[in-house]
C-alpha positions as CSV (number, residue, x, y, z in Angstrom):
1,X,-18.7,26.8,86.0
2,X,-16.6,26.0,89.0
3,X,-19.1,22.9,89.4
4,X,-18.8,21.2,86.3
5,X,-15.1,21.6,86.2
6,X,-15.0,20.1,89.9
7,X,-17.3,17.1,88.3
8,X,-15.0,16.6,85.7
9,X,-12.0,16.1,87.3
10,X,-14.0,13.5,90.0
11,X,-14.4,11.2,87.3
12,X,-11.2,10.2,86.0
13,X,-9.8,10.2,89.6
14,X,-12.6,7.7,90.5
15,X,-12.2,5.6,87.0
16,X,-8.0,5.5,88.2
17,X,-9.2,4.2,92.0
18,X,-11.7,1.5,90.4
19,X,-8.8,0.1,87.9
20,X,-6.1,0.5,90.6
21,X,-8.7,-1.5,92.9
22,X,-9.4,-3.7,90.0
23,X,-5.4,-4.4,89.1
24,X,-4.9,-5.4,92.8
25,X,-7.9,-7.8,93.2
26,X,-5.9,-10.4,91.9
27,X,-2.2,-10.1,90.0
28,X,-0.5,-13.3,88.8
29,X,2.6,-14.3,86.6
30,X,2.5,-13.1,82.9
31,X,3.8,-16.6,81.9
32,X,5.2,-19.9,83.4
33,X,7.2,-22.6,81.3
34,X,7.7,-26.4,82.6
35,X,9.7,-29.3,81.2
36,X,7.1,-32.2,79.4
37,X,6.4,-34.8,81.9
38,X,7.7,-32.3,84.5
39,X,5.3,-29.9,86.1
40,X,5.2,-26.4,87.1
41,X,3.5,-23.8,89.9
42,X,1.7,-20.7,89.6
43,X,1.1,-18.4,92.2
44,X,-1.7,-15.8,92.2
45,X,-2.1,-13.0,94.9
46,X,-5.1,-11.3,95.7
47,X,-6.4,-8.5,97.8
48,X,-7.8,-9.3,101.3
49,X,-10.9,-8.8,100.5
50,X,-11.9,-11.6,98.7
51,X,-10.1,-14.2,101.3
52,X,-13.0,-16.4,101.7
53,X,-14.1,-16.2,97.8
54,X,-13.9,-19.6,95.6
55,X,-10.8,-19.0,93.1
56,X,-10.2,-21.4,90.5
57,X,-7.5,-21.9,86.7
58,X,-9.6,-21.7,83.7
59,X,-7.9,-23.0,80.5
60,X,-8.7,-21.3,77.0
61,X,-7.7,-17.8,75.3
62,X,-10.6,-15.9,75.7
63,X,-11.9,-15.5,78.8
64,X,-15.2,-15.4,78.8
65,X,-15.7,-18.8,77.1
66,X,-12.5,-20.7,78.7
67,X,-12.9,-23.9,80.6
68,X,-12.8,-24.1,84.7
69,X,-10.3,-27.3,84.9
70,X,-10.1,-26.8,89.1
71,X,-11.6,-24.5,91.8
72,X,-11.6,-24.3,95.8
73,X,-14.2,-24.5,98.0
74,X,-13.7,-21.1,99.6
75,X,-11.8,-22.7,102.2
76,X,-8.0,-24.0,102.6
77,X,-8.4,-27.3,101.6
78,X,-6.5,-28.4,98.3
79,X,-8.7,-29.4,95.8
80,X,-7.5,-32.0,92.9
81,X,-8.5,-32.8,89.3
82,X,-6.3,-35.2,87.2
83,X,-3.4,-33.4,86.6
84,X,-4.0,-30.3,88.3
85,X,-4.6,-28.9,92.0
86,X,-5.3,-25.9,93.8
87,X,-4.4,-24.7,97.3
88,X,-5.6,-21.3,98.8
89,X,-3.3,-19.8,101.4
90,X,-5.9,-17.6,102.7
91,X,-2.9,-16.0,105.7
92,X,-0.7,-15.3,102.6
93,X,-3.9,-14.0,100.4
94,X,-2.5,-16.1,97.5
95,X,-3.2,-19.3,95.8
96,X,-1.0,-21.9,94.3
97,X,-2.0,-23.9,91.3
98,X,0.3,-27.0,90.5
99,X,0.5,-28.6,86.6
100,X,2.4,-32.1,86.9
101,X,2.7,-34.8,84.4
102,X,3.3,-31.7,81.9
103,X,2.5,-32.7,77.9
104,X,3.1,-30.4,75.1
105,X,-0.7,-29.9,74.4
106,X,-0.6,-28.4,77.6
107,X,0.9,-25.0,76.1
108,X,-2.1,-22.1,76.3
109,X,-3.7,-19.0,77.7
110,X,-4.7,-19.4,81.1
111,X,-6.1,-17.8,84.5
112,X,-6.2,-17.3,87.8
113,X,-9.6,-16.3,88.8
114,X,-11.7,-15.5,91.9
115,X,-15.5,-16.6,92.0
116,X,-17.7,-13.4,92.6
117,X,-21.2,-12.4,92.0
118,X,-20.9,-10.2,89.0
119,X,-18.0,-10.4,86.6
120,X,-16.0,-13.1,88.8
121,X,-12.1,-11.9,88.7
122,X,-9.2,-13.1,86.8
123,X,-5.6,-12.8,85.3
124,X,-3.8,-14.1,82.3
125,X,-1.0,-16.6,82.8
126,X,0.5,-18.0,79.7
127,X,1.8,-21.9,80.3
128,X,4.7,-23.0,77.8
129,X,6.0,-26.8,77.7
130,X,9.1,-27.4,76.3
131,X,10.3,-31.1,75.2
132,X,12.3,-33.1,77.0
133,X,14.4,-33.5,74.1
134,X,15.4,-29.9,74.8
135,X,17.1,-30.7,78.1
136,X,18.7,-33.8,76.5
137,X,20.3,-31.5,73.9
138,X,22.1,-29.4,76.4
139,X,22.9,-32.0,78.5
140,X,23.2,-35.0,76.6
141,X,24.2,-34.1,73.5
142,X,26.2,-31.2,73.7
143,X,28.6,-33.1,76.0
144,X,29.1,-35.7,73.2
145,X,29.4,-33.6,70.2
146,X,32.1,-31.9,72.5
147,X,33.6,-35.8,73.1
148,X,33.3,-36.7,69.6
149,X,35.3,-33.7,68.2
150,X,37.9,-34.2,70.7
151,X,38.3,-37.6,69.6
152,X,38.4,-36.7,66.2
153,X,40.6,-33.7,66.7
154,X,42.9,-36.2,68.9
155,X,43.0,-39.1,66.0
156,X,43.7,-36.3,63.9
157,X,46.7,-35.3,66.1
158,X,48.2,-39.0,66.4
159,X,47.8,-39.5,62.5
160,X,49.9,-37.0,62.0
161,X,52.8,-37.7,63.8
162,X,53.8,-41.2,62.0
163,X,53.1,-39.0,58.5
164,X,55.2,-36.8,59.4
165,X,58.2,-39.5,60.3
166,X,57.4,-41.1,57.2
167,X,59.0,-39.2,54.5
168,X,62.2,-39.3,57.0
169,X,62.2,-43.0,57.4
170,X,61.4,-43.3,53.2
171,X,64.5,-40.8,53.2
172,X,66.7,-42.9,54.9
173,X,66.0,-45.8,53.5
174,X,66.8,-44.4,49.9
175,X,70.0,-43.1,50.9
176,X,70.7,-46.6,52.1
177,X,70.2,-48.1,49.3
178,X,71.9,-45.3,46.9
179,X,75.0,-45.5,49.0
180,X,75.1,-49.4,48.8
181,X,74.5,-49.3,44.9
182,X,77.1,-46.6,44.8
183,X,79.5,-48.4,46.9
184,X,82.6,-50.4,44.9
């Protein structure tokens, strides 16, 4: 009995190392964002082990079917393709992966993988792009609303004043002219 019971509580202590050892392989951010036409940077971190190993940033939801857009050579050297590059910083055990000229069709699932014989590695990174238009709305326009309503608010303000001498001066003037007409 005591044998089977010893067997039993192996396993799941095993099954806990291999995800533990399978979690730290390689951890990355859950999600980036970047402005359009701006770019953005993930960093992915993996375990020591797999220093000299190929990583690479795969576009597409799924992951068995997404797309391998850049990869390194196993080495340091900062590979490049269009709009996207990868560096390894194999002293640091992480890699870098930069996006630049960022476009809104840009926005999906991601990952950071490692090359392995096998089931290579990997971890989900969603990208977001937001507009431009975005930053010009707090910057730009927010200021000018703020501008135009003071201006308004301020025309408002020096409208009033001559309104409000007006009924005086009208008053004065009547009482002139009452006075004069009353006058023998």
């Amino acid at each position: 009995g005591a044998r089977s019971w010893e067997g039993t509580m192996w396993l799941p202590g095993a099954l806990l190392l291999l995800s533990l050892a399978g979690c730290f392989s390689i951890q990355g951010p859950k999600h980036v964002q970047g402005r359009e036409q701006g770019s953005l940077t993930v960093q992915c971190h993996y375990s020591p082990q797999w220093t000299n190993y190929q990583k690479w940033w795969c576009r597409g939801r799924y992951w068995r079917t997404c797309h391998i857009l850049v990869q390194t050579r196993g080495s340091e050297q900062e590979e490049k393709q269009g709009r996207v590059s990868i560096v390894d910083d194999q002293r640091d055990h992480s890699f870098t992966v930069t996006m630049e000229k960022l476009q809104r069709d840009d926005m999906d699932t991601y990952w950071c993988g490692i090359k392995k014989s096998g089931t290579d590695l990997g971890t989900r990174v969603r990208v977001t792009v937001y507009p431009t238009h975005y930053v010009l709305l707090v910057f730009l326009k927010v200021p000018i609303l703020l501008v135009l309503v003071s201006v308004i608010l301020w025309l408002k303000g020096s409208q009033r004043t001559p309104q409000e001498q007006e009924p005086s001066v009208l008053r004065d003037l009547n009482f002139e002219l009452l006075t004069r007409d009353l006058a023998p």
